[in-house]
N, CA, C and O atoms as a CHARMM CRD file, in Angstrom:
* protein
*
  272
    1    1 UNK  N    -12.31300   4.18200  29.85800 PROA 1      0.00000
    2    1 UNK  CA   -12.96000   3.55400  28.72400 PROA 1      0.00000
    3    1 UNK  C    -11.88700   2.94700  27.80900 PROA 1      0.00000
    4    1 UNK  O    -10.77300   3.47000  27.85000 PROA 1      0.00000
    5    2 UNK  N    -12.10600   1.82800  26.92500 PROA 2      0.00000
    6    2 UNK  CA   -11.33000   1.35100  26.77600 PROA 2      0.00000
    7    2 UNK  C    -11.18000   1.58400  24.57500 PROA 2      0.00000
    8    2 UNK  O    -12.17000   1.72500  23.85800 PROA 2      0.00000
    9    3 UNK  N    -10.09600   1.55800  24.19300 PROA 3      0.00000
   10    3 UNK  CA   -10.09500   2.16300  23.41900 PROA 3      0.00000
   11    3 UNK  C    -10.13400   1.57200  21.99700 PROA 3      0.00000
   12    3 UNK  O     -9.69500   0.42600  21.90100 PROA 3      0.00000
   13    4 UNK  N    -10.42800   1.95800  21.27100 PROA 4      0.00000
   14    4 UNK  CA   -11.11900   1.13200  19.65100 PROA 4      0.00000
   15    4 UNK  C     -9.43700   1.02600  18.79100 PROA 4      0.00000
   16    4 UNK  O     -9.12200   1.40200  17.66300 PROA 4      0.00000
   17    5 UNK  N     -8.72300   0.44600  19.73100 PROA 5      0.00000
   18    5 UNK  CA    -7.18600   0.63200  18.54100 PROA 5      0.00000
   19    5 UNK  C     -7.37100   0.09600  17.22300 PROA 5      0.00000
   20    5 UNK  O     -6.57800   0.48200  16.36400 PROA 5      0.00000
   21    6 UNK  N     -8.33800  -0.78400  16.87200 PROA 6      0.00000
   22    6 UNK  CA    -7.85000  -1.39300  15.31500 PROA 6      0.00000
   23    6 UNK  C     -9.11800  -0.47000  14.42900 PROA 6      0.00000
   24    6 UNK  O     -9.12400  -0.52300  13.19900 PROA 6      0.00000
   25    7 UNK  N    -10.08000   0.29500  15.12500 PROA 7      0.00000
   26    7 UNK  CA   -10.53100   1.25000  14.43200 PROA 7      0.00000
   27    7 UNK  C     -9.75100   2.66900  14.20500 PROA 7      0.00000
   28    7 UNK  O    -10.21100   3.51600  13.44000 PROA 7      0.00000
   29    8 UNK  N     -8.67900   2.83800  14.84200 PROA 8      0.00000
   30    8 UNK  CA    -8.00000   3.95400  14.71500 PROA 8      0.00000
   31    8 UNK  C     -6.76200   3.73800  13.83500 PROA 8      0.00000
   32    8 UNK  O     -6.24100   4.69000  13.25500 PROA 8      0.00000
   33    9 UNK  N     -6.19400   2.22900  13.71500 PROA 9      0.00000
   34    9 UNK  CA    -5.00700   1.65200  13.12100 PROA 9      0.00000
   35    9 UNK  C     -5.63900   1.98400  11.47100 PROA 9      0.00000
   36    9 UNK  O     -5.12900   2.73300  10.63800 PROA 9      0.00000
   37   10 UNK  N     -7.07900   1.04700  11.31400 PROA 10     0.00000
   38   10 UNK  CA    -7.72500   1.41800   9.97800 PROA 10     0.00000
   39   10 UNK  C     -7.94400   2.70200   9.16000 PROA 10     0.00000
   40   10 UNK  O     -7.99300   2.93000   7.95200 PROA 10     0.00000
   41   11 UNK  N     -8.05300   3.43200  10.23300 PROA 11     0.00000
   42   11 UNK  CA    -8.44500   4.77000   9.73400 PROA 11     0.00000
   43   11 UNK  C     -7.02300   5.70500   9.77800 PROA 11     0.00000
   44   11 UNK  O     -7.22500   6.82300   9.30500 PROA 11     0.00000
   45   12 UNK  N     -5.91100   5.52900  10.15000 PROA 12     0.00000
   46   12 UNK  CA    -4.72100   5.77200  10.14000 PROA 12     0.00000
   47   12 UNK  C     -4.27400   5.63500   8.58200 PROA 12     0.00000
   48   12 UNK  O     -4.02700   6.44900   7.69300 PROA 12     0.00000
   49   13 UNK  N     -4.29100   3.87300   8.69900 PROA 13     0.00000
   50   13 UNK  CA    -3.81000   3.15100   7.10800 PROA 13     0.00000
   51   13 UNK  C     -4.31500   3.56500   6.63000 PROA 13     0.00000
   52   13 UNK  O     -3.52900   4.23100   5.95600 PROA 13     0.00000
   53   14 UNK  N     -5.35500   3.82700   6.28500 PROA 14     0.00000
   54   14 UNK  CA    -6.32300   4.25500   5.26600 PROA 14     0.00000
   55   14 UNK  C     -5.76600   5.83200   4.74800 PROA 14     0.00000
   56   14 UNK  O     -5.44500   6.00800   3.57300 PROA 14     0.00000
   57   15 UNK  N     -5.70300   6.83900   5.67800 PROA 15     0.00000
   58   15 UNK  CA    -5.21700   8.04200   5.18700 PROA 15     0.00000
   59   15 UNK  C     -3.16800   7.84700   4.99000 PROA 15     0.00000
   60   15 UNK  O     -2.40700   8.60500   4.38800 PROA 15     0.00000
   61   16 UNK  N     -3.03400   7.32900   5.30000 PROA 16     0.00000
   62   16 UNK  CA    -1.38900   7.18800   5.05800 PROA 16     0.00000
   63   16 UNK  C     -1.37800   6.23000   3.68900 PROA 16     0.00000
   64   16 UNK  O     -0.30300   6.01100   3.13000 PROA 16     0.00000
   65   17 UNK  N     -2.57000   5.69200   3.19800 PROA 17     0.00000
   66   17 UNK  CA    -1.88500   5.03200   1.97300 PROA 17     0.00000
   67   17 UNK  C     -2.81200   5.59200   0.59200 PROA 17     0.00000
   68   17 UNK  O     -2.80700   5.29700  -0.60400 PROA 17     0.00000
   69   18 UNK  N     -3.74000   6.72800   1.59700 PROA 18     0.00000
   70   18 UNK  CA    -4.14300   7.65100   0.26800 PROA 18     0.00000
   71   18 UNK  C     -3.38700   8.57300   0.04400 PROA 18     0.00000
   72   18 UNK  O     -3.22000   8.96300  -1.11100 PROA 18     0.00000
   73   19 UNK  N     -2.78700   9.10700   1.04000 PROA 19     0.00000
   74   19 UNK  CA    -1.58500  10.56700   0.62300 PROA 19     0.00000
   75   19 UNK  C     -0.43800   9.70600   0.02200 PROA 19     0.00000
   76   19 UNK  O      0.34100  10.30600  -0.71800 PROA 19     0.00000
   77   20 UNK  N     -0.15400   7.90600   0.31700 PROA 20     0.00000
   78   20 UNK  CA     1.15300   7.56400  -0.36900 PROA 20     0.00000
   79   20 UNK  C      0.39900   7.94300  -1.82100 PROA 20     0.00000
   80   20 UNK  O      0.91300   8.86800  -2.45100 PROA 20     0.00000
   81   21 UNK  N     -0.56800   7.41100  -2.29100 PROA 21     0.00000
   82   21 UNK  CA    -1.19200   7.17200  -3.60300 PROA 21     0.00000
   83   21 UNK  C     -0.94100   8.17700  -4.43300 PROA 21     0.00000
   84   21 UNK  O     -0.27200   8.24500  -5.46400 PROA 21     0.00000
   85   22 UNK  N     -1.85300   9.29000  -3.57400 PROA 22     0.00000
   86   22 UNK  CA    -1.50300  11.15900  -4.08900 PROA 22     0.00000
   87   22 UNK  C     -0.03400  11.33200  -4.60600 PROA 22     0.00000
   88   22 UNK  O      0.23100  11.82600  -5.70300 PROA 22     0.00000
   89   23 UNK  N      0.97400  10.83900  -3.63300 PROA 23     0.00000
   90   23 UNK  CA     2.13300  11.50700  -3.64600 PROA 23     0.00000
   91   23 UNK  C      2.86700  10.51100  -5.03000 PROA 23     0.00000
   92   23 UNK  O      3.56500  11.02200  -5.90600 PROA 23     0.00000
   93   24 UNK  N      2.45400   8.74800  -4.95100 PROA 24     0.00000
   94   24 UNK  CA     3.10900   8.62800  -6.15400 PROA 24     0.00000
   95   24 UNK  C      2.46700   8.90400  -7.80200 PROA 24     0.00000
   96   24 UNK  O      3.05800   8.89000  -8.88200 PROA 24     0.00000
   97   25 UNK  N      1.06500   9.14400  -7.48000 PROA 25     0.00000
   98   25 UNK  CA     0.07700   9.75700  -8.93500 PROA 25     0.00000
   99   25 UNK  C      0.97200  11.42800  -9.20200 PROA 25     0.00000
  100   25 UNK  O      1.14000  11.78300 -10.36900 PROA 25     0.00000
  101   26 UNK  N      1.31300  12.03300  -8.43100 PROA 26     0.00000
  102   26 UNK  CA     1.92500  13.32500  -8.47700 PROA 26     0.00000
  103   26 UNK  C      3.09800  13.32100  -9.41200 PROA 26     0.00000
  104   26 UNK  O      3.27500  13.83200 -10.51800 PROA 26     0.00000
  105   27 UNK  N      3.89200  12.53600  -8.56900 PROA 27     0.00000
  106   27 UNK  CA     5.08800  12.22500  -9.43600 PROA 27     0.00000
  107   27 UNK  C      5.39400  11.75300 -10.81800 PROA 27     0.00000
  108   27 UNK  O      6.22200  12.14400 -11.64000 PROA 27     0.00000
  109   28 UNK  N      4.35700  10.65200 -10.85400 PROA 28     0.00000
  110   28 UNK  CA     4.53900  10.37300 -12.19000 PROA 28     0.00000
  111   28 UNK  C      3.82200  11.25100 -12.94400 PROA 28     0.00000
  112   28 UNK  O      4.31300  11.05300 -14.05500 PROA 28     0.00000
  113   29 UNK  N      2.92800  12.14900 -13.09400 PROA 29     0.00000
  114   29 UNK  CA     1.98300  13.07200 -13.72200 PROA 29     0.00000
  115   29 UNK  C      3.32600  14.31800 -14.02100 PROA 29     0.00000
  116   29 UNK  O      3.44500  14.97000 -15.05800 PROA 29     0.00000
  117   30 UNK  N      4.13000  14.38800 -12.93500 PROA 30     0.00000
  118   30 UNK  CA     4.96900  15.52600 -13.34200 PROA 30     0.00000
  119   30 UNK  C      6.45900  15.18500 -14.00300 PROA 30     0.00000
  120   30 UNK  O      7.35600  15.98200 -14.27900 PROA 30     0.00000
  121   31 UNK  N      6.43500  13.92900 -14.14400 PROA 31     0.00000
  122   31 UNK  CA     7.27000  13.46000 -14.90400 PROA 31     0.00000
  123   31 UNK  C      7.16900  13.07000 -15.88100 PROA 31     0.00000
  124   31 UNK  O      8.07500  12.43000 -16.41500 PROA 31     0.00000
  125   32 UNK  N      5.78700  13.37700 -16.57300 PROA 32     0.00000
  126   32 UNK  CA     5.56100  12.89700 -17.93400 PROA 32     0.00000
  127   32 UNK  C      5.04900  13.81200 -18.54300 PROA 32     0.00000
  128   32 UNK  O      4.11900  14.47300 -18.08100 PROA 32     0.00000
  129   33 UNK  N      5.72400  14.05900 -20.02200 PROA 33     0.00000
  130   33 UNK  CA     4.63100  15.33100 -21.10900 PROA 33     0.00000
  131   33 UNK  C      3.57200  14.26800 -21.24300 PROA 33     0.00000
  132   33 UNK  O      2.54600  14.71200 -20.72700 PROA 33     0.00000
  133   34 UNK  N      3.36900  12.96400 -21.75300 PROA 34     0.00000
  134   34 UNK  CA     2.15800  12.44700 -22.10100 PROA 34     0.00000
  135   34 UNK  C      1.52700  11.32800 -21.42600 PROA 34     0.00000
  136   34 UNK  O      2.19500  10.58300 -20.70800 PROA 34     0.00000
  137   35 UNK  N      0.35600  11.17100 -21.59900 PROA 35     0.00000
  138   35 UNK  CA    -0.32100  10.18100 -20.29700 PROA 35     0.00000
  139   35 UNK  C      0.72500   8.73300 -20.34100 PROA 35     0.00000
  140   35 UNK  O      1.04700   8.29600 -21.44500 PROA 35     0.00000
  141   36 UNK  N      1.19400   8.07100 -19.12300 PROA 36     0.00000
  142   36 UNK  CA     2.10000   7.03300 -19.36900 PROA 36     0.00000
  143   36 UNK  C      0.68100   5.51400 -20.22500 PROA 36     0.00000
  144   36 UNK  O     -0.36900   5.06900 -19.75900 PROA 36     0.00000
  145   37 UNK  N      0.97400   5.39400 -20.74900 PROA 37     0.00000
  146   37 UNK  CA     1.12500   3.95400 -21.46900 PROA 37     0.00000
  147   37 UNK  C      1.11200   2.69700 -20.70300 PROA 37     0.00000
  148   37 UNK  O      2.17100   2.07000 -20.68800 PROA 37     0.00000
  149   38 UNK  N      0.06800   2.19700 -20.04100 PROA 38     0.00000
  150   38 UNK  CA     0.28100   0.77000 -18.90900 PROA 38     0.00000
  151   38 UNK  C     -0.17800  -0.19600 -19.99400 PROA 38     0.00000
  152   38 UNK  O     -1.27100  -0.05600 -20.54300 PROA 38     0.00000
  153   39 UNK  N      0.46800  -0.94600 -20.22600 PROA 39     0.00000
  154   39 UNK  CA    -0.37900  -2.50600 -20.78700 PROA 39     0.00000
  155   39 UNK  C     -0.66100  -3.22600 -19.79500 PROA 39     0.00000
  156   39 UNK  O     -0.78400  -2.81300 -18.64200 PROA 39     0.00000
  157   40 UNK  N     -0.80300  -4.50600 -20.21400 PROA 40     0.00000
  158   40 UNK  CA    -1.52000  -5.85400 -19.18600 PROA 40     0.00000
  159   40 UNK  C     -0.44500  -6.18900 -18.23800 PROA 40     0.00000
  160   40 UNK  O     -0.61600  -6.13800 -17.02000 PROA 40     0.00000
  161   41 UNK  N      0.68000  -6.53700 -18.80500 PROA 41     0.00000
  162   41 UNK  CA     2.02000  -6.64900 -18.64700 PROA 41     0.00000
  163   41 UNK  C      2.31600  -5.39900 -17.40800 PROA 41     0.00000
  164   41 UNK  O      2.79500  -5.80600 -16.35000 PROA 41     0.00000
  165   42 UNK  N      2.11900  -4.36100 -17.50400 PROA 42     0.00000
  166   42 UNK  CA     2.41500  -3.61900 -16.47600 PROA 42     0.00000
  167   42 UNK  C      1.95700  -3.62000 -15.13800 PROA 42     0.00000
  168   42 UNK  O      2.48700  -3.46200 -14.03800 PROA 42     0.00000
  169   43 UNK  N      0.49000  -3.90700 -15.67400 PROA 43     0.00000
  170   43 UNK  CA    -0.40800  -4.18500 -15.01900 PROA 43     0.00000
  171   43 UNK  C     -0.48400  -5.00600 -14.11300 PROA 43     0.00000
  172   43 UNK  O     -0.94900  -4.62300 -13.03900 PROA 43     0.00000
  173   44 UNK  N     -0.02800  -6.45600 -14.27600 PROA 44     0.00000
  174   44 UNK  CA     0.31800  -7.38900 -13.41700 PROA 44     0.00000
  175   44 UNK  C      1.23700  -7.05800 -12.55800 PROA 44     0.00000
  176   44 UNK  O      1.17600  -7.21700 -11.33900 PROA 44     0.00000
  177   45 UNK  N      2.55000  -6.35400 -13.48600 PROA 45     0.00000
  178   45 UNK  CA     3.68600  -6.25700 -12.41100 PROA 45     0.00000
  179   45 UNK  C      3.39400  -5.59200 -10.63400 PROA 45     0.00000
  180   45 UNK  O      3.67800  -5.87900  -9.47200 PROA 45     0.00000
  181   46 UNK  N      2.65700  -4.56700 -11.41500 PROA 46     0.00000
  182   46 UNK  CA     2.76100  -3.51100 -10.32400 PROA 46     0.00000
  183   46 UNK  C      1.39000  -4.03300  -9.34200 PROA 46     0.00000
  184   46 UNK  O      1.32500  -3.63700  -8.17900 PROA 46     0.00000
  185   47 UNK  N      0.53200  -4.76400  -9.80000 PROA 47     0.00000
  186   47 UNK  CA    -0.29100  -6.01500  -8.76600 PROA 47     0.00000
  187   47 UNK  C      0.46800  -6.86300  -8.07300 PROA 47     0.00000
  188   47 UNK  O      0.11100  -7.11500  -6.92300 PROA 47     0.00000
  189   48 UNK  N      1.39700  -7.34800  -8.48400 PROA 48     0.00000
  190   48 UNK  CA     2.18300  -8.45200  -7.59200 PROA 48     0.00000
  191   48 UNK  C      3.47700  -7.41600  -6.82400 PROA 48     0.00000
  192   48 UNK  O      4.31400  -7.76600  -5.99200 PROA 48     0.00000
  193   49 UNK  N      3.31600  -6.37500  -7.30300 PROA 49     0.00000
  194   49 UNK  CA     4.82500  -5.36600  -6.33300 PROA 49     0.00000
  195   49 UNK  C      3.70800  -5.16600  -5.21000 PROA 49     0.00000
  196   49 UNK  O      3.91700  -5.85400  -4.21000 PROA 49     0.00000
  197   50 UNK  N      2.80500  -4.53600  -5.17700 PROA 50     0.00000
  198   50 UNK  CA     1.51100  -4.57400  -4.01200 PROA 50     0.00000
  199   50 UNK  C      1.28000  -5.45100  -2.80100 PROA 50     0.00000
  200   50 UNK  O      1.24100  -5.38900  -1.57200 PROA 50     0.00000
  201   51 UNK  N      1.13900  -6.35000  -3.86300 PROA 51     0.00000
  202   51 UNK  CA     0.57300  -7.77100  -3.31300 PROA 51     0.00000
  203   51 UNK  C      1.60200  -8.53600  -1.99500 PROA 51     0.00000
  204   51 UNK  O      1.35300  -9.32300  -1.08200 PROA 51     0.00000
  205   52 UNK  N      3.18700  -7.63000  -2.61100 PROA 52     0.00000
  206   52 UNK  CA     4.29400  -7.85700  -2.04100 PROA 52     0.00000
  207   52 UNK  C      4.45500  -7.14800  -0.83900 PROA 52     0.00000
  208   52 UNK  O      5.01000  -7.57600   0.17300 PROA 52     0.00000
  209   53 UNK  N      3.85000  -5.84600  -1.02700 PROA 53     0.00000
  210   53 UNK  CA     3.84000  -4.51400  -0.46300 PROA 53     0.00000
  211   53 UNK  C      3.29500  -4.96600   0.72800 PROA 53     0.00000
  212   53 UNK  O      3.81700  -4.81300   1.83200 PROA 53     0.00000
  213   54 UNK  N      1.95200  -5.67800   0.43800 PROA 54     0.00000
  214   54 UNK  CA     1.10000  -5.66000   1.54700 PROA 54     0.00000
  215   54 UNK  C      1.58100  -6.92800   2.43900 PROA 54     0.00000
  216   54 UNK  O      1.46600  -6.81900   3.66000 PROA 54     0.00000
  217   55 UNK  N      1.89000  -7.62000   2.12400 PROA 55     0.00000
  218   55 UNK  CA     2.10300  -8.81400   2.64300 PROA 55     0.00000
  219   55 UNK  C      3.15400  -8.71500   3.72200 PROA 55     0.00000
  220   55 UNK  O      3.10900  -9.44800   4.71000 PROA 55     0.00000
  221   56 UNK  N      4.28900  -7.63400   3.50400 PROA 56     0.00000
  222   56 UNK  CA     5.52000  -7.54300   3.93900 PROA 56     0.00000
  223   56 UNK  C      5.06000  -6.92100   5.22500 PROA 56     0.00000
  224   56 UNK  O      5.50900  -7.37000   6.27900 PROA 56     0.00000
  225   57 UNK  N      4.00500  -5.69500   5.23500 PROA 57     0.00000
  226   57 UNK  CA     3.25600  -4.74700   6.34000 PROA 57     0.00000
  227   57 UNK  C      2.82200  -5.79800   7.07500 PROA 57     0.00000
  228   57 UNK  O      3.34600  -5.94600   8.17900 PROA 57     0.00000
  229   58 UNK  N      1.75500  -6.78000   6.62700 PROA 58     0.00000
  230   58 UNK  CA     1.12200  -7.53000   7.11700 PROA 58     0.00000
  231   58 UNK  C      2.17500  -7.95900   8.11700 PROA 58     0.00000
  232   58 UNK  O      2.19900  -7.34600   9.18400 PROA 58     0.00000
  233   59 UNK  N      2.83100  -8.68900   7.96300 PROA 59     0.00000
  234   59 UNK  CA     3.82200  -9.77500   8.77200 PROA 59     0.00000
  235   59 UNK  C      4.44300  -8.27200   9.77300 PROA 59     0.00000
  236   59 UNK  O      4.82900  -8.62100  10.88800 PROA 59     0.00000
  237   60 UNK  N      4.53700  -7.11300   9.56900 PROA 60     0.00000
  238   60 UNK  CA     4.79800  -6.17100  10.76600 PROA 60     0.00000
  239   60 UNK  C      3.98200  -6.49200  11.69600 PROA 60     0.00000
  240   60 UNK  O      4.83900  -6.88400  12.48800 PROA 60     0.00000
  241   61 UNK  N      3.03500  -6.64100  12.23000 PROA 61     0.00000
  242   61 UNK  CA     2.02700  -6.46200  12.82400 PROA 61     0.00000
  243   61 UNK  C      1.54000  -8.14300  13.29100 PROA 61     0.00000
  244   61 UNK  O      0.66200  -8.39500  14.11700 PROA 61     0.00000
  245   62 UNK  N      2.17300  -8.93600  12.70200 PROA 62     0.00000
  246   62 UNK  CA     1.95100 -10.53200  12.57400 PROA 62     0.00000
  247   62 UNK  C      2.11600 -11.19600  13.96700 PROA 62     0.00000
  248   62 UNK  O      2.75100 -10.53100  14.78500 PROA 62     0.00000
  249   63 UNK  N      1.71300 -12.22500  14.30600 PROA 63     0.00000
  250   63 UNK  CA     1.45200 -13.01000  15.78600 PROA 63     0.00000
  251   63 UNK  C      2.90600 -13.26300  15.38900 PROA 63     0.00000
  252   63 UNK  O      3.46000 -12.98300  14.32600 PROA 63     0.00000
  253   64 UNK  N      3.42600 -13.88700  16.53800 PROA 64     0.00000
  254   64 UNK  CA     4.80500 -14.79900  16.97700 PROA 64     0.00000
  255   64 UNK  C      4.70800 -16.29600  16.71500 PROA 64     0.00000
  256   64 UNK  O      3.90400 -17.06700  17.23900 PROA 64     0.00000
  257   65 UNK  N      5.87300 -16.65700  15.61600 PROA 65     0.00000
  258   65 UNK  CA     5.63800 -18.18800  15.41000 PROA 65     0.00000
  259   65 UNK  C      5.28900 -19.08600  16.73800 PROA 65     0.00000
  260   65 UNK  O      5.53200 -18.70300  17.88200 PROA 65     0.00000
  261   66 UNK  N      4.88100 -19.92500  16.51500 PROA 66     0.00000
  262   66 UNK  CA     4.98200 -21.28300  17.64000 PROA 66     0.00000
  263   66 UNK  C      5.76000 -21.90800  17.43700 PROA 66     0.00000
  264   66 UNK  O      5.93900 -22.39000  16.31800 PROA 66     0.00000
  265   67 UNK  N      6.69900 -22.18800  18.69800 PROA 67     0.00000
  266   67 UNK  CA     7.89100 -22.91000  18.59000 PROA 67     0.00000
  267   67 UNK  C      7.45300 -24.01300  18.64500 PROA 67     0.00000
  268   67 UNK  O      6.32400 -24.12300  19.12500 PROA 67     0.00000
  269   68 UNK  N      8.25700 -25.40300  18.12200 PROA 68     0.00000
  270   68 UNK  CA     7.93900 -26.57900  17.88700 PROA 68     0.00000
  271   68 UNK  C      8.80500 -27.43100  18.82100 PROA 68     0.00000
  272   68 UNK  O      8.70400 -28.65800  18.80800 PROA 68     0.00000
């Protein structure tokens, strides 16, 4: 039988980037006496560090250019 790999890849990612989540909410919770402070400004940053994040994974996994 033949096997469901991009249902198992999903469900892989999926638990490997909730324990990353856990593990960096942990850290910062135990590195702070008081709740951290995000403005808008932060806000964006750490959307476009993501955005970076993902994009970089993406292209792991990415087809092979076409040579010209």
């Amino acid at each position: 039988m033949k096997s469901n790999w991009k249902a198992k890849a999903l469900i892989i990612g999926g638990l490997i980037g909730a324990l990353a989540g856990l593990g960096a909410t942990f850290i910062m919770v135990r590195r702070s006496d008081e709740p951290p402070e995000m403005g808008a400004t932060d806000g964006i940053k750490l959307g476009l560090l993501l955005l970076g994040l993902v994009r970089q994974v993406g292209e792991l996994g990415g087809q092979k250019e076409i040579e010209r």
